[in-house]
C-alpha positions in Angstrom: 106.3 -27.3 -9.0 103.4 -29.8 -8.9 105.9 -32.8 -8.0 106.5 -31.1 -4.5 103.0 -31.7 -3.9 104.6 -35.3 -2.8 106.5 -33.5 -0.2 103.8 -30.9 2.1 100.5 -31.9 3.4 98.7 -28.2 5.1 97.5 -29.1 8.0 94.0 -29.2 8.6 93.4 -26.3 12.0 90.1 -26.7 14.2 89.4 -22.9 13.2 90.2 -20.5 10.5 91.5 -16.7 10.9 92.5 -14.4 8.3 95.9 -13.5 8.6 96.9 -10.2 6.8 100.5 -9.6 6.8 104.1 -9.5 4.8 104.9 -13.2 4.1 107.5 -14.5 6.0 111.0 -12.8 4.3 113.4 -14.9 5.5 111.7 -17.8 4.9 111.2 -17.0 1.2 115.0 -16.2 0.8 115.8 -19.8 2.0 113.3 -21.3 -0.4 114.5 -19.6 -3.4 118.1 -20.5 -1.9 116.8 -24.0 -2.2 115.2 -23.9 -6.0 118.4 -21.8 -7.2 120.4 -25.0 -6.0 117.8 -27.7 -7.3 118.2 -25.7 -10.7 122.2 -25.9 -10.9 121.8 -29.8 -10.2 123.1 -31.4 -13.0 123.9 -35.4 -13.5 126.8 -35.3 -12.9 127.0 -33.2 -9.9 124.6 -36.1 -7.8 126.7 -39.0 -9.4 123.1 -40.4 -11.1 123.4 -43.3 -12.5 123.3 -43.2 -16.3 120.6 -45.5 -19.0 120.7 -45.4 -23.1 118.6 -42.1 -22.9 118.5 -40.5 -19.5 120.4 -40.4 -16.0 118.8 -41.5 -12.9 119.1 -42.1 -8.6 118.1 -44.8 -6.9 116.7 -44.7 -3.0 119.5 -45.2 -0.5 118.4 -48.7 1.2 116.4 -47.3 3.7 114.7 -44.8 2.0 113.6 -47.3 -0.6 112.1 -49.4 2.6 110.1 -45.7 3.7 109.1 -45.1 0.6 107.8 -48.8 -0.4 105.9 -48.8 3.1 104.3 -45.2 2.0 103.5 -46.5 -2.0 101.7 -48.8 -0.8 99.4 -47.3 1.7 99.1 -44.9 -0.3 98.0 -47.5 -2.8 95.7 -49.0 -0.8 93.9 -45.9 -0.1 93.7 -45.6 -4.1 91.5 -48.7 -4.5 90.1 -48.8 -1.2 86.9 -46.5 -2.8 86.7 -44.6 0.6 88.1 -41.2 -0.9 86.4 -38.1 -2.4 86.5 -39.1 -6.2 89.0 -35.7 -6.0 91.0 -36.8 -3.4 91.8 -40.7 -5.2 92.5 -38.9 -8.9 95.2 -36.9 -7.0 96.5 -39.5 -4.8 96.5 -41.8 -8.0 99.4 -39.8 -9.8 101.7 -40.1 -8.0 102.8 -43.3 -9.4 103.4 -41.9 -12.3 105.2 -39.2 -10.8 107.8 -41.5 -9.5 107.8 -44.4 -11.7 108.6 -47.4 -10.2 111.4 -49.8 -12.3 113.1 -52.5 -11.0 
């Protein structure tokens, strides 16, 4: 669960209220809907390619050009020392969460 981190920011709101109420149901059932499908994903089923000891996808073309303009922004926030010493050890995984071969 800590690699969808990569994938939802919260956004920051100008004022805080306590909200005291069922959570959302139908919004649950669709996200278990999607983990029950991520769980039954298997190599073969997404066509990964295939190295000596594990199977693997590559970016489609244009999501490899997103995600190179984001890794490196992102990189460049790393090292630019501006961060809370927090914020730049968590921003800093992430290249080891998706490693980067070529």
């Amino acid at each position: 669960m800590q690699r969808f981190g990569l994938m939802v920011w919260p956004d920051q709101q100008p004022a805080w209220v306590n909200v005291d109420r069922l959570p959302d149901g139908d919004a649950r059932g669709r996200a278990l809907a999607v983990f029950e499908h991520l769980d039954r994903l298997t190599p073969d089923s997404v066509d990964a390619e295939r190295d000596d000891d594990c199977a693997f996808l590559r970016f489609a073309p244009d999501a490899l050009e997103a995600f190179t303009e984001w890794h490196t922004l992102n990189k460049r926030r790393v090292l630019s020392q501006e961060l809370h010493p927090a914020l730049e050890s968590h921003f800093s995984k992430y290249a080891k969460t998706i490693p980067l071969w070529r």
